[in-house]
Structure formats: structure tokens, C-alpha cells
C-alpha positions in Angstrom: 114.7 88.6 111.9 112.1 89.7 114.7 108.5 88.2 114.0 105.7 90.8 113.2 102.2 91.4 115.5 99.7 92.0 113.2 97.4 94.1 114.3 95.4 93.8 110.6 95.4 91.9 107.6 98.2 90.0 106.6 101.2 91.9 104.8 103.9 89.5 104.0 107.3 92.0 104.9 109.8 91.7 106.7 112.7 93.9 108.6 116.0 92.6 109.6 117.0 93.6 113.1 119.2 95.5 112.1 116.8 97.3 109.9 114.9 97.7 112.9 117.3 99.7 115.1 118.7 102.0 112.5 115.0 103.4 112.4 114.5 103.3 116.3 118.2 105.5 115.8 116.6 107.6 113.6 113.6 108.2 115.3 115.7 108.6 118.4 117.5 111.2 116.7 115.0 113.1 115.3 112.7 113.1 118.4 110.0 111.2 116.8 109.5 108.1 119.2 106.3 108.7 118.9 106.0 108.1 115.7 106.1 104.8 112.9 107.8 104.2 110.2 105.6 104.0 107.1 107.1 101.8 104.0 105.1 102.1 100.8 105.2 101.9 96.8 104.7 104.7 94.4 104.7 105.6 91.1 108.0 106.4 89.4 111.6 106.2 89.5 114.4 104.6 87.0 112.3 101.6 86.5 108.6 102.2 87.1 107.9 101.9 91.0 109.9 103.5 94.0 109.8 102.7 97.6 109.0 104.9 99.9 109.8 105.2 104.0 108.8 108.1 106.0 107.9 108.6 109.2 104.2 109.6 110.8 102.7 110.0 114.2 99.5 107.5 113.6 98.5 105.3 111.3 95.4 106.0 108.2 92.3 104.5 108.6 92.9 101.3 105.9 96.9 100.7 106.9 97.9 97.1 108.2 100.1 97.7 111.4 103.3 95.7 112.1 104.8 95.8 114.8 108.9 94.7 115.1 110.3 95.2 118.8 108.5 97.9 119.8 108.5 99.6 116.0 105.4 100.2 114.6 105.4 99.9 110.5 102.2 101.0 108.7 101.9 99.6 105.3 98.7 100.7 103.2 97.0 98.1 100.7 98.0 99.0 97.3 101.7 99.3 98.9 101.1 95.8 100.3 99.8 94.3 96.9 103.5 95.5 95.5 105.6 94.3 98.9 104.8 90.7 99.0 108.0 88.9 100.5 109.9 91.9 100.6 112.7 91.8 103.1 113.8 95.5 104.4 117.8 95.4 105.6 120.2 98.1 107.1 123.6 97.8 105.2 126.4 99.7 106.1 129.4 99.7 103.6 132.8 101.9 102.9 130.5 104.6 101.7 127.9 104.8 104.2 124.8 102.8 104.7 121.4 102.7 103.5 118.4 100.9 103.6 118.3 97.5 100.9 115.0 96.2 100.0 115.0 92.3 98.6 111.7 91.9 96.5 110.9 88.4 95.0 108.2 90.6 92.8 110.7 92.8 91.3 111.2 91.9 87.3 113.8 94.9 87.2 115.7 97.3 89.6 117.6 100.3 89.1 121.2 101.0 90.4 120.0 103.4 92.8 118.6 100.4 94.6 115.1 102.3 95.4 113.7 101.6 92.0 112.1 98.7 90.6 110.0 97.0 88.0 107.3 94.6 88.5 
């Protein structure tokens, strides 16, 4: 794993690098390199909370910025409270890949792997 710059307060999360470049692809892809990747927690889903990654141009006035080679990752501070230790990874399996999110705050997740309880 690449270390963060923080450009804020501290957010305790993580990407893999291989996390990393599978957004850089997409972003490549999409003709966004101008743009970050924004992780955050909302309400709902199987199990009570869902994460969230999207991407937009600039960051909102309260976020925390990351930064992982080159990649900036804007995380606002309610999402933070909820990501504490969480480790973002790009899997890849038999049936395609997707992104898998390791939370030590989780009490519960859902088989969909994008839902959890806390």
C-alpha cells in the first residue's frame, strides 16, 4: 500500500495499489483525469450503511484530501467517522472484479459486499 498526503485532518483509510490503478483506469477511460475519486458512507442498503465511490472534478469545502500516487480521494466527515481503518482493494476473480472494502467497524455486512452494519 502507497502512503497517503494529507492535505487535512486525519482520515484513517487506505487503498491498495492495486485499488489505486483500477481508478486511474477508470478515470483514464472515462476522460476524467481531472477528476478524484470520492469514497463515502450513506444511509441504506442490506444491512444499514452502503459505501459509496464516485467521481468529481474538486473537492467540497469540509472534505479531507488524500492523495495516493497522484490520485486524489476526497472523504467528507461524517463518511470519515464510519471509515476508520478501512482498507479499499481491487479484486479481480472468475467473474469479474470489483472493488472490496475491509472495515474493522463493520458489526455486519451483506453478500453484496457494499453493505454493512456498524
Amino acid at each position: 500500500m502507497n502512503n497517503p498526503q494529507e492535505n487535512n485532518t486525519k482520515v484513517d483509510l487506505a487503498l491498495t495499489s492495486n485499488a489505486v490503478q483500477q481508478v486511474k483506469n477508470l478515470l483514464s477511460r472515462d476522460k476524467l483525469q481531472d477528476h478524484g475519486l470520492r469514497v463515502a458512507v450513506s444511509d441504506g442498503g442490506c444491512s444499514g450503511f452502503s459505501y459509496k465511490l464516485s467521481f468529481e472534478k474538486e473537492r467540497r469545502p469540509d472534505d479531507t484530501v488524500l492523495e495516493w500516487d497522484g490520485l486524489k480521494v476526497y472523504v467528507d466527515p461524517s463518511s470519515a467517522l464510519y471509515l476508520k481503518g478501512t482498507v479499499i482493494d481491487f479484486v479481480s476473480g472468475i467473474y469479474g472484479g470489483g472493488f472490496k472494502f475491509t472495515n474493522p467497524n463493520a458489526t455486519g455486512t451483506c453478500g453484496c459486499g457494499t453493505s454493512f452494519s456498524a
